[in-house]
GULUM-713766 format. One record per atom (N, C-alpha, C, O): residue in three letters; atom name; y negated, x, z negated; residue number from 1. Coordinates in pm, whole numbers. Each point is the difference from the previous one (the first is absolute). Layout:
N
NODE   aa  at   north    east      up    i
NODE  Ala  CA       Y       X       Z  NUM
...
//
This chain:
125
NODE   aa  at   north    east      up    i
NODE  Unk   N   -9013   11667   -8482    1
NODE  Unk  CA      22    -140     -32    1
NODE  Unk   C     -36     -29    -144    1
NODE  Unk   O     -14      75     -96    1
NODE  Unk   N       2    -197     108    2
NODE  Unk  CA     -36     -44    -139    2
NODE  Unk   C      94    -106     -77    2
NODE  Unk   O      29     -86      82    2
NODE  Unk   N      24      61    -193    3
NODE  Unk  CA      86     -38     -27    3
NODE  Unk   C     -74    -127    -138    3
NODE  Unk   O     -49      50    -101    3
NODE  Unk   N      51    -181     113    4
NODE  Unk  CA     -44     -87    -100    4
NODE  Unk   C     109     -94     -76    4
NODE  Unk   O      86     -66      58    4
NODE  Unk   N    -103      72    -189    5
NODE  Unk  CA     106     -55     -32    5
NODE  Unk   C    -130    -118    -140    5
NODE  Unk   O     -84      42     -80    5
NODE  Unk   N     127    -177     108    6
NODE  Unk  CA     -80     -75     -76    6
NODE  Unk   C      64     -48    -119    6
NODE  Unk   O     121      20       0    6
NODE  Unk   N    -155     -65     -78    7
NODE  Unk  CA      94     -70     -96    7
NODE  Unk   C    -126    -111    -117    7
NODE  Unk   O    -118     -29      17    7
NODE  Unk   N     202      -2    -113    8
NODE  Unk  CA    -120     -90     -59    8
NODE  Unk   C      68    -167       3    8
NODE  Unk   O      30     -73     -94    8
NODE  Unk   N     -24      55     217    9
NODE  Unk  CA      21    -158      10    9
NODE  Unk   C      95     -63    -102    9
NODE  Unk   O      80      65     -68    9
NODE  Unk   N     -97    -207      63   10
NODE  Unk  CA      48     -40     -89   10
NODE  Unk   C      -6    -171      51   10
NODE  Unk   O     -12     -39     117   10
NODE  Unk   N      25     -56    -254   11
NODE  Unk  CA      22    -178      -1   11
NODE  Unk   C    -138      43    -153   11
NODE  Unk   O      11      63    -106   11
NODE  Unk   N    -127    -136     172   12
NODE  Unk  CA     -88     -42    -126   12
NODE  Unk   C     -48    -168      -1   12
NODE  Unk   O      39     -83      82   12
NODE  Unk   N     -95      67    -149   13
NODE  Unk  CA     -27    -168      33   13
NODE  Unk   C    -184      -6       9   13
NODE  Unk   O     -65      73     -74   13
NODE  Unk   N      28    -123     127   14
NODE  Unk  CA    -156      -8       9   14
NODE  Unk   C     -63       4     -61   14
NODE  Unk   O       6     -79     -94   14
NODE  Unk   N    -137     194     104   15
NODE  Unk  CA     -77      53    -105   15
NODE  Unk   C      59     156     -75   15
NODE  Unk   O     -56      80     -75   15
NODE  Unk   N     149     -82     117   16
NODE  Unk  CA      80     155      -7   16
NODE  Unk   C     -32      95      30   16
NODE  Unk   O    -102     -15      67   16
NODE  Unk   N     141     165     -80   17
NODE  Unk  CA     -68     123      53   17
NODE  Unk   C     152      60      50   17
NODE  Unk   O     100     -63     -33   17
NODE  Unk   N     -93     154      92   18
NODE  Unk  CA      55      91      84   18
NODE  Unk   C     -79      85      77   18
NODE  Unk   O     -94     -13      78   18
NODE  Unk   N     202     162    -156   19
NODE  Unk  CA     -81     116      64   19
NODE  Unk   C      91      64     130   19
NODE  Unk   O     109      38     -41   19
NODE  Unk   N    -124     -22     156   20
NODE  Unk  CA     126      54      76   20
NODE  Unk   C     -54     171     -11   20
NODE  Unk   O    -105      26     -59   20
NODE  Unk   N     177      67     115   21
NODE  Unk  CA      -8      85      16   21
NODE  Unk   C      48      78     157   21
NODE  Unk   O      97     -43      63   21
NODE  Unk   N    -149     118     -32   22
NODE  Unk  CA      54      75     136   22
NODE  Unk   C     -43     170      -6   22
NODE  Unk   O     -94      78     -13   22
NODE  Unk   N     242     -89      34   23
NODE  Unk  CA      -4     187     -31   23
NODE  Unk   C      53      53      58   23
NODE  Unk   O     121       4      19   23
NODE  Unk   N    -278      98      60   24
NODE  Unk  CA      77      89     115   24
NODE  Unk   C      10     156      -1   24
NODE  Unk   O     -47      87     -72   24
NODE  Unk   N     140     -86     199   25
NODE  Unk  CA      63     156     -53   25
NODE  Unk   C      14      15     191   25
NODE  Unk   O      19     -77      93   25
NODE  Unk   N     -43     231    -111   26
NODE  Unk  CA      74      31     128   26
NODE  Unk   C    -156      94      87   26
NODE  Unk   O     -37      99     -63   26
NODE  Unk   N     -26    -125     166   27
NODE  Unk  CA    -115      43      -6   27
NODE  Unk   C    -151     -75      -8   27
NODE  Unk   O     -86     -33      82   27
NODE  Unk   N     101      24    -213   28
NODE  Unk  CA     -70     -48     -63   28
NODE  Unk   C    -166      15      56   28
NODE  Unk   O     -68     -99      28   28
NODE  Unk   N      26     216     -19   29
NODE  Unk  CA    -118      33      61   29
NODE  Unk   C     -33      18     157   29
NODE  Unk   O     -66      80      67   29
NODE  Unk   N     177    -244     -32   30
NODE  Unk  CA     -63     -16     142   30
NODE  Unk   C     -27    -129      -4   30
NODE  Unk   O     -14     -70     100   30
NODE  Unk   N       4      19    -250   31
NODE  Unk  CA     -22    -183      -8   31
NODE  Unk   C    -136      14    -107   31
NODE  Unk   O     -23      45    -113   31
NODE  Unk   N     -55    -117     232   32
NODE  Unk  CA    -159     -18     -37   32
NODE  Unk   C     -51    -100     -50   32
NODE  Unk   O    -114      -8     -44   32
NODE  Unk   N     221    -103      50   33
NODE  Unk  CA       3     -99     -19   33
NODE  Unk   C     112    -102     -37   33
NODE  Unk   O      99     -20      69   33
NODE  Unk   N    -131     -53    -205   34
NODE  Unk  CA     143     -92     -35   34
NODE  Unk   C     -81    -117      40   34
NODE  Unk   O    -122      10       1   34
NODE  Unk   N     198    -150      43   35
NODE  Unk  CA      -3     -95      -1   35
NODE  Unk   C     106    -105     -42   35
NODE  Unk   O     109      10      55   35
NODE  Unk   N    -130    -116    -151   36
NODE  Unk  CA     100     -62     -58   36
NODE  Unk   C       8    -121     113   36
NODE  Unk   O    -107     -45      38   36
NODE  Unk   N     200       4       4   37
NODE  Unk  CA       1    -126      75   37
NODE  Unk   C     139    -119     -55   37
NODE  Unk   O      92      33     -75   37
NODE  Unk   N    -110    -159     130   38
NODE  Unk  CA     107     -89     -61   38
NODE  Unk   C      69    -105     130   38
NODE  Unk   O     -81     -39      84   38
NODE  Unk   N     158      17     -76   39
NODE  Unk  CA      41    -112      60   39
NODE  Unk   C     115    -114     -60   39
NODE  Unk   O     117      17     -34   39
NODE  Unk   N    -182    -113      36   40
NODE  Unk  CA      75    -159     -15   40
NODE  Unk   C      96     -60      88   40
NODE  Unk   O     -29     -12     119   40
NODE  Unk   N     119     -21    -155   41
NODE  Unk  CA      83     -65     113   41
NODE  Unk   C     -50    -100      95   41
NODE  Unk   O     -83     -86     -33   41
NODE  Unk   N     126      95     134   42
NODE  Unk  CA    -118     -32      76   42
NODE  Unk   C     -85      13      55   42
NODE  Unk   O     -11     -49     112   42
NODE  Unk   N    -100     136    -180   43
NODE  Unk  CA    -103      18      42   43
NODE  Unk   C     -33     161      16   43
NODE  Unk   O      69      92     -42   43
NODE  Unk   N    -184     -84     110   44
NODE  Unk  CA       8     154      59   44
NODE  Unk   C     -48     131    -115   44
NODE  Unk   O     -68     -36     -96   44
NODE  Unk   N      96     151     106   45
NODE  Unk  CA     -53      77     -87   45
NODE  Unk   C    -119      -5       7   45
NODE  Unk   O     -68     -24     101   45
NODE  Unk   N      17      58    -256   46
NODE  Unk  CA    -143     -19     -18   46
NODE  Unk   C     -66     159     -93   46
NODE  Unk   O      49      59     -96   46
NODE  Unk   N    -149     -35     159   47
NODE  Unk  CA     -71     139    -100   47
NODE  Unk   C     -98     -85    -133   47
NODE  Unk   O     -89     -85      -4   47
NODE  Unk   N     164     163     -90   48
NODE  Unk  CA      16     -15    -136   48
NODE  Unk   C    -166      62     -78   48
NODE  Unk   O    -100     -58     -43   48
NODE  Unk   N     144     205      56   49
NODE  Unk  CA    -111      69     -16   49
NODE  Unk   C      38     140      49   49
NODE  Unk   O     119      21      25   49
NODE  Unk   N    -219      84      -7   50
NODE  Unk  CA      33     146      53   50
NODE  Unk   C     -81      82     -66   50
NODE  Unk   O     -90     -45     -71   50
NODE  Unk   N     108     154      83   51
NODE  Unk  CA    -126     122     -65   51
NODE  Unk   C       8      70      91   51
NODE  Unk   O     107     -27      54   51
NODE  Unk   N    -175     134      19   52
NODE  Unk  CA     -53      65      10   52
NODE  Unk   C     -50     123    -124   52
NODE  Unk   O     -86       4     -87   52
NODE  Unk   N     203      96     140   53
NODE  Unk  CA       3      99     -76   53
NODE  Unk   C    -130     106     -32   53
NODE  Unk   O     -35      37    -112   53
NODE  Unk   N     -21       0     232   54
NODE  Unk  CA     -57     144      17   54
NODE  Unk   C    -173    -123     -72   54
NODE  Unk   O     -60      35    -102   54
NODE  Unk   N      34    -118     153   55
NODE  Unk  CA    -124    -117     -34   55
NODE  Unk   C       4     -30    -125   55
NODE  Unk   O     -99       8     -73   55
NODE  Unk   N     259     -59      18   56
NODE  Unk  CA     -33    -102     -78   56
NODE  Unk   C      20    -131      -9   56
NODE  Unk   O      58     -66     -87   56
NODE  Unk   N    -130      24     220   57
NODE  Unk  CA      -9    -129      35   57
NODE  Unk   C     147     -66     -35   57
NODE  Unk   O     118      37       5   57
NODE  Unk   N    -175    -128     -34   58
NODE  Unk  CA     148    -157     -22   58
NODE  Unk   C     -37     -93      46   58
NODE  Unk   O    -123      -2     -10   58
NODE  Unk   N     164     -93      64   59
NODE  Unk  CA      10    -156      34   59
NODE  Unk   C      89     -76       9   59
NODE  Unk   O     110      27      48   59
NODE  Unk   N    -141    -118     -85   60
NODE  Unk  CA      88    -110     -43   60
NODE  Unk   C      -9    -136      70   60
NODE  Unk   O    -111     -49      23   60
NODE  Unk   N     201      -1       4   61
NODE  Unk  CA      21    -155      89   61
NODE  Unk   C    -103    -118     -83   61
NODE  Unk   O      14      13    -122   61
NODE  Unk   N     -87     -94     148   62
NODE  Unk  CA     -31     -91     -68   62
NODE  Unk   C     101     -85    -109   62
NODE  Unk   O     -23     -33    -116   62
NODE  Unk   N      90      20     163   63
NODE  Unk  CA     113    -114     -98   63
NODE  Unk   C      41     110    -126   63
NODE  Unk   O      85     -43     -78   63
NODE  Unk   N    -140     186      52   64
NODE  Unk  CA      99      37    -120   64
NODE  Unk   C    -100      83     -70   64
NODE  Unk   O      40      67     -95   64
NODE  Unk   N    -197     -58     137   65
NODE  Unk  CA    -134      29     -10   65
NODE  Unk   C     -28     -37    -161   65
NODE  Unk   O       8    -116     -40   65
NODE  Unk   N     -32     196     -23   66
NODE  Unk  CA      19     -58    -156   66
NODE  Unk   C     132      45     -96   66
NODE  Unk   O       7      50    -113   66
NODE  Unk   N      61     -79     180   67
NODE  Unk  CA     139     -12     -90   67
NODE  Unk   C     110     126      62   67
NODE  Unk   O     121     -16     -18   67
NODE  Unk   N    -167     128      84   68
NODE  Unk  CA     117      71      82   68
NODE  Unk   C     -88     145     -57   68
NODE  Unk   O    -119      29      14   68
NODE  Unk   N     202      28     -65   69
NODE  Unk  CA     -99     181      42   69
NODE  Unk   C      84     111      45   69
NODE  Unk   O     105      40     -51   69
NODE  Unk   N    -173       8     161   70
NODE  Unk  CA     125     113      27   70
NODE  Unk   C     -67     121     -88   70
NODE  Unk   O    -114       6     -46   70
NODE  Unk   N     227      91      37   71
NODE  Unk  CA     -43     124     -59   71
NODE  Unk   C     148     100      12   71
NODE  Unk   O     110     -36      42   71
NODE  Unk   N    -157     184    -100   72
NODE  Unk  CA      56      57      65   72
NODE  Unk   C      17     150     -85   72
NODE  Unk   O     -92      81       8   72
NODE  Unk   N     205     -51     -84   73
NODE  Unk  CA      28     110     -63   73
NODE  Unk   C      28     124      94   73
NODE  Unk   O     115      12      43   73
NODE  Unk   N    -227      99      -1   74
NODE  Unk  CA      51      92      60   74
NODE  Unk   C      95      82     -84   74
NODE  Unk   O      68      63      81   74
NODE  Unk   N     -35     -38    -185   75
NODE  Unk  CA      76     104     -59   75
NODE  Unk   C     167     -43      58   75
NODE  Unk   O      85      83      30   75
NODE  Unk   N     -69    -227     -26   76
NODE  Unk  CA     124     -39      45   76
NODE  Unk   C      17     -67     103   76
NODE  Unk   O      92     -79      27   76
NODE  Unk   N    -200     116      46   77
NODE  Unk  CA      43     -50     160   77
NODE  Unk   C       3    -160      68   77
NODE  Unk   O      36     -46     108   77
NODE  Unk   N    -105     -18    -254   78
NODE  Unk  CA      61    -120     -19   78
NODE  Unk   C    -128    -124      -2   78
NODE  Unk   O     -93      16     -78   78
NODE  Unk   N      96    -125     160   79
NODE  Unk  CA     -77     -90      62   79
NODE  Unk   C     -27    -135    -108   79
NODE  Unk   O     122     -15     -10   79
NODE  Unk   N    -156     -53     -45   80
NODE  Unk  CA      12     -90     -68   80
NODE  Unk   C     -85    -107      59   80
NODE  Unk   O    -106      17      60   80
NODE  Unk   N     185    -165     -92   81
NODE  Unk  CA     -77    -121       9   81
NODE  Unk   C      39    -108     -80   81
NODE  Unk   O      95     -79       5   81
NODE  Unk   N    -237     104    -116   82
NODE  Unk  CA       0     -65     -92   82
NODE  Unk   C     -48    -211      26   82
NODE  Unk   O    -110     -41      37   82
NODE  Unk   N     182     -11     -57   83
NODE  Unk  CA       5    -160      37   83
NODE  Unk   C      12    -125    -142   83
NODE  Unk   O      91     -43     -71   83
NODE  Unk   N    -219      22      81   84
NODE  Unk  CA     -31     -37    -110   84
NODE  Unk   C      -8    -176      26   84
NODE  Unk   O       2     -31     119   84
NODE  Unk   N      -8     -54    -193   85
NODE  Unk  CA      14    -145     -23   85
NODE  Unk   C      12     -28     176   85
NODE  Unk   O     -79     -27      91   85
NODE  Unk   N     203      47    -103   86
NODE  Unk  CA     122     -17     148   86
NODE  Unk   C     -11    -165      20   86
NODE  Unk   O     -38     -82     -84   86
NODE  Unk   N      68      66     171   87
NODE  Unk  CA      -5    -147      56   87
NODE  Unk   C     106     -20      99   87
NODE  Unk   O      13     102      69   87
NODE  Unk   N      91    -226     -27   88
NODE  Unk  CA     112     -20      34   88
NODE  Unk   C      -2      36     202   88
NODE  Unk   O      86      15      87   88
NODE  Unk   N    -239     -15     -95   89
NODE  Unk  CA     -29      63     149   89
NODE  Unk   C      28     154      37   89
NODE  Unk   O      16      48     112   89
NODE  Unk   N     -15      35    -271   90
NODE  Unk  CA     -27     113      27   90
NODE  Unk   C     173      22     -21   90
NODE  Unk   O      21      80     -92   90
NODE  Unk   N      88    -125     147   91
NODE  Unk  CA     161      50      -3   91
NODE  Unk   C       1       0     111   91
NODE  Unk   O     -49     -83      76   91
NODE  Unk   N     121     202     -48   92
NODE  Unk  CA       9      72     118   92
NODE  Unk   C      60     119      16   92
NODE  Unk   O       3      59    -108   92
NODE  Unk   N      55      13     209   93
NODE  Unk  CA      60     135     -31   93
NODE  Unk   C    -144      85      19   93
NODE  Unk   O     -83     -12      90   93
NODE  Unk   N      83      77    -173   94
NODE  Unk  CA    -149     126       1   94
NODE  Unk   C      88     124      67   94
NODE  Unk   O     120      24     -10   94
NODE  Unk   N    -209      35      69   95
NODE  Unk  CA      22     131      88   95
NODE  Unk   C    -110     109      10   95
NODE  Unk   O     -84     -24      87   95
NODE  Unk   N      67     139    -158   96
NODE  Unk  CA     -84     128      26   96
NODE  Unk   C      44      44     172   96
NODE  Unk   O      80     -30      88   96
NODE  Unk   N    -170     103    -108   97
NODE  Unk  CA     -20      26     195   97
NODE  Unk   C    -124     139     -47   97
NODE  Unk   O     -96       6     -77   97
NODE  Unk   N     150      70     152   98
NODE  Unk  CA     -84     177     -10   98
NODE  Unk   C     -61     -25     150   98
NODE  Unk   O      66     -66      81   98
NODE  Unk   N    -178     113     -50   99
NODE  Unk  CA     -80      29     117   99
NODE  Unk   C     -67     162      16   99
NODE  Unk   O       0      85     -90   99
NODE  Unk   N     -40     -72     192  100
NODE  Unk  CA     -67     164     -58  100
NODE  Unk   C    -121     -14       7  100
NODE  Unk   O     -65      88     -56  100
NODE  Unk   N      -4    -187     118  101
NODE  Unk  CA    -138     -15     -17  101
NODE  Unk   C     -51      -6    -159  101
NODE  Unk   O      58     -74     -80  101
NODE  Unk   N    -193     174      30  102
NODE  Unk  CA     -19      63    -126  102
NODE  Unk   C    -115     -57     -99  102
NODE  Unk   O     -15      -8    -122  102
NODE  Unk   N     -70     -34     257  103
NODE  Unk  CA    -149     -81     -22  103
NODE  Unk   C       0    -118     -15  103
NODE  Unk   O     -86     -49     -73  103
NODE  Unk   N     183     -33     139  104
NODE  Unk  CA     -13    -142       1  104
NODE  Unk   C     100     -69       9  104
NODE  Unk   O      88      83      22  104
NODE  Unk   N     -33    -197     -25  105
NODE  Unk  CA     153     -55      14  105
NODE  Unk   C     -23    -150      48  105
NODE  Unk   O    -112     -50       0  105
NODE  Unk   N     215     -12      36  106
NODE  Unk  CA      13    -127      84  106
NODE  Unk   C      88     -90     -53  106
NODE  Unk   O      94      42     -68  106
NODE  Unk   N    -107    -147      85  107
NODE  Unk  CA     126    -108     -19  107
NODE  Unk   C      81     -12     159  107
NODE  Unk   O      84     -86      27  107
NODE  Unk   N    -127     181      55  108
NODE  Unk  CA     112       7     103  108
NODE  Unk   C     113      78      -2  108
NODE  Unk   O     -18     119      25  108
NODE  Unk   N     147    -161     -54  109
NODE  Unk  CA      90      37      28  109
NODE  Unk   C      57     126      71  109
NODE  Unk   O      81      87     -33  109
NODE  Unk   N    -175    -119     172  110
NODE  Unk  CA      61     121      81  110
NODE  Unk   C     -88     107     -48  110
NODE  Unk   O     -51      57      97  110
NODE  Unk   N      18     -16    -196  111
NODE  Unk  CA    -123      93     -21  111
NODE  Unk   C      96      81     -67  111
NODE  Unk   O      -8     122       5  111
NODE  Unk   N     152    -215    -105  112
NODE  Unk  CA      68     124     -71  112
NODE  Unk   C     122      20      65  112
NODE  Unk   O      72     -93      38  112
NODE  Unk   N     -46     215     -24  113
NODE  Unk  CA     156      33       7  113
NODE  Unk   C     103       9    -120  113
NODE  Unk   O     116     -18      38  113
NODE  Unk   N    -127      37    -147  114
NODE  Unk  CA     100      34     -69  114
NODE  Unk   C       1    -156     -97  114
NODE  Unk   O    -105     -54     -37  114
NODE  Unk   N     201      15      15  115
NODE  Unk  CA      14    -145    -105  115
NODE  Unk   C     113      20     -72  115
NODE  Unk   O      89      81      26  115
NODE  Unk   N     -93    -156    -116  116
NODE  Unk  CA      88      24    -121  116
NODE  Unk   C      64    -138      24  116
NODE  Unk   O     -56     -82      74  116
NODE  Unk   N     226      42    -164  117
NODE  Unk  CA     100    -101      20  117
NODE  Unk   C     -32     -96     -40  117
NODE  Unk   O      66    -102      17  117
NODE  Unk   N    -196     106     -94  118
NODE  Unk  CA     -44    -157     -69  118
NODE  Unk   C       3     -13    -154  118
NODE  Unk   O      71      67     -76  118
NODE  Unk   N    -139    -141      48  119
NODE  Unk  CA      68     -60    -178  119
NODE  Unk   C     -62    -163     -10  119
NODE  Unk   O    -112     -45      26  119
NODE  Unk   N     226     -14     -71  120
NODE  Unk  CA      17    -152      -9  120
NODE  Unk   C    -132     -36    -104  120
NODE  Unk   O     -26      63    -103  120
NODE  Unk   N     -26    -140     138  121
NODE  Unk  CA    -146     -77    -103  121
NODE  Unk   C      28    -159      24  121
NODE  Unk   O     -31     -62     102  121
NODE  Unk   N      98       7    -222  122
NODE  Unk  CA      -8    -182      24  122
NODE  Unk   C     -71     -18    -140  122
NODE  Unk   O      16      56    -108  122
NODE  Unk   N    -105    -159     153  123
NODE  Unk  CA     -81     -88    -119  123
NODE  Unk   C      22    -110       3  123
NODE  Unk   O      18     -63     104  123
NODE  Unk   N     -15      11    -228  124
NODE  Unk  CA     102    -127      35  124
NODE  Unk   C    -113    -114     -98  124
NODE  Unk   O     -91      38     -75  124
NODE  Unk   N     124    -155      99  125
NODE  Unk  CA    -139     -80     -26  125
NODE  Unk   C      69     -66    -174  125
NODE  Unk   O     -70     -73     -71  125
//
């Protein structure tokens, strides 16, 4: 199993940065893949951005294309998504999500098994 624990979130006001973090532990070298995802009240979860570990590869949602970078400290296990001139669209609970696929990654949901409890992101106008 894999175990994600996110943190980071915060109250910024628009045009703000926030970095979250997600740091995993547990068996680590069966997740090939992080993906950050968010959901709004209301509205349905959405894929954020993902990497693809063993590739490389990253992608990112249109709406955060510019202003979002994921990245990723192997020495500490630890996932980052850096969120730069935030906008009152982008509050939402954020959620890391581990997959084992290594080459490539998805904004589908059912692709990961392991997810982390969330961390609060409001931008406020």
């Amino acid at each position: 199993q894999v175990q994600l624990v996110e943190s980071g979130g915060g109250s910024v006001q628009t045009g703000g940065s926030l970095r979250l973090s997600c740091a995993a532990s547990g068996d680590t070298s069966s997740s090939g893949t992080i993906g950050w995802f968010r959901q709004a009240p209301g509205k349905e979860r959405e894929g954020v951005t993902c990497i693809a570990f063993r590739s490389g590869n990253t992608y990112y949602a249109d709406s955060v294309k510019g202003r979002f970078t994921i990245s990723r400290d192997n020495a500490k296990n630890t996932l980052y998504l850096q969120m730069n001139s935030l906008k009152p669209e982008d509050t939402a609970m954020y959620y890391c999500a581990s997959a084992a696929a290594r080459y490539y990654c998805s904004f589908n949901g059912y692709d990961y098994n392991y997810w982390g409890q969330g961390t609060q992101v409001t931008v406020s106008s």
